[in-house]
KOLKOLMI-114837 format. One record per residue (C-alpha): residue number from 1; x, y, z. Coordinates in steps of 0.001 Angstrom, whole numbers. Each point is the difference from the previous one (the first is absolute). Last residue first. Example, Ala and Ser with C-alpha at 12.3 -4.5 7.8 and 13.67 -1.06 7.14 Angstrom:
2
+-----+---------+---------+---------+
: seq :      c1 :      c2 :      c3 :
+-----+---------+---------+---------+
:   2 :   13670 :   -1060 :    7140 :
:   1 :   -1370 :   -3440 :     660 :
+-----+---------+---------+---------+
This chain:
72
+-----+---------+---------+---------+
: seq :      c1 :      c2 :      c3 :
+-----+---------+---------+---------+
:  72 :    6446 :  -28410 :  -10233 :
:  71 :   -1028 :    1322 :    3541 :
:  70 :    2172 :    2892 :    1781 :
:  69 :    -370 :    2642 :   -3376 :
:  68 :    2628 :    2061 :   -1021 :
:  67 :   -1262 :    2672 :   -2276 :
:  66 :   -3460 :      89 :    1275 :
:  65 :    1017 :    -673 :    3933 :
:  64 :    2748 :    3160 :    -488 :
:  63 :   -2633 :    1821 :   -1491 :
:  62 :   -2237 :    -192 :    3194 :
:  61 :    3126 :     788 :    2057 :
:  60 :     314 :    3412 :   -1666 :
:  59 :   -3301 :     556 :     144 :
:  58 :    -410 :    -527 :    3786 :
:  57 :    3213 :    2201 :     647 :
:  56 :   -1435 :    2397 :   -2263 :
:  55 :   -3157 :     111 :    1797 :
:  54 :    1573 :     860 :    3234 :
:  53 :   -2901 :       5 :    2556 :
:  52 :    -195 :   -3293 :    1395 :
:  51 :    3785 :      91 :     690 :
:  50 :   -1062 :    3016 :    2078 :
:  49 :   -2684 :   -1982 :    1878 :
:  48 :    2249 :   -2901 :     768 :
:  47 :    2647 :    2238 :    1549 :
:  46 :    3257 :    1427 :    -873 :
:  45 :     342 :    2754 :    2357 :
:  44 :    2298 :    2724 :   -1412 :
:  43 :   -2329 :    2491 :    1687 :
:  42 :   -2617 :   -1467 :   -1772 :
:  41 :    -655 :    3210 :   -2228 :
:  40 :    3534 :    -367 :    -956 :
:  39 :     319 :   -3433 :    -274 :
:  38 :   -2767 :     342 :   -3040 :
:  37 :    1944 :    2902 :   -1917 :
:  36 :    3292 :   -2081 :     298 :
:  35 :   -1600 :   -3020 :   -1066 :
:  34 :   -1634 :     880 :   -2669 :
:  33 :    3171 :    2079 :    -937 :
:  32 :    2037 :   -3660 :     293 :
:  31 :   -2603 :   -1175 :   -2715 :
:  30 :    -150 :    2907 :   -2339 :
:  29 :    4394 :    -339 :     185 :
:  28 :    -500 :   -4569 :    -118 :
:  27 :   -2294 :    1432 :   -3238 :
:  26 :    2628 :    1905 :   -1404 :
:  25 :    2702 :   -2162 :     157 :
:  24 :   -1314 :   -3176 :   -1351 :
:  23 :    2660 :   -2506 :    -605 :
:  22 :     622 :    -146 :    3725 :
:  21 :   -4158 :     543 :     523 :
:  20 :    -893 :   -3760 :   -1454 :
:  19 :    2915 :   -1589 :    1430 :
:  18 :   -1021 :    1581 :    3800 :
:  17 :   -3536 :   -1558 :   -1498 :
:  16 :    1128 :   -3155 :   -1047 :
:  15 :    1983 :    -952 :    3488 :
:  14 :   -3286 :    1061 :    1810 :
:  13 :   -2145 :   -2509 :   -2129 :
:  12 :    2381 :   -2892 :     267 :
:  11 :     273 :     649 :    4361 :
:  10 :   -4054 :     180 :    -610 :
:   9 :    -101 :   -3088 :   -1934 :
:   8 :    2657 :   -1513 :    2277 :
:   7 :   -1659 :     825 :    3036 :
:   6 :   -3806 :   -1227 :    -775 :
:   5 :    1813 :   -3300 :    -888 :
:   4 :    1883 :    -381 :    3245 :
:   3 :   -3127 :     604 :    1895 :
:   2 :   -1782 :   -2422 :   -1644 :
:   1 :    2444 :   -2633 :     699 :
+-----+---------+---------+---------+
């Protein structure tokens, strides 16, 4: 049961944040650059320490909790 809850909060929290940058242009554009810029040096390795280092990412998904919080 536990494991079904921690998906569907995250699944919720995922499905906000692609809704979040679809009405928001220019920050899914400084997002994808983040992500460009970061592959890049990574030789388009995605790995835990480069998703450590985008910032934007982690902002992006810390207003995502504040405008659509998983608890009521």
């Amino acid at each position: 049961m536990f494991f079904v809850a921690g998906y569907d909060t995250t699944a919720t929290t995922l499905a906000h944040a692609s809704y979040f940058l679809a009405l928001n242009p220019e920050i899914q554009n400084k997002l994808f650059a983040e992500l460009r810029e970061i592959l890049k040096k990574t030789e388009g390795e995605l790995t835990y320490e480069a998703l450590q280092r985008m910032k934007y990412l982690d902002n992006v998904i810390a207003e995502t909790l504040r405008l659509y919080p998983v608890t009521s």
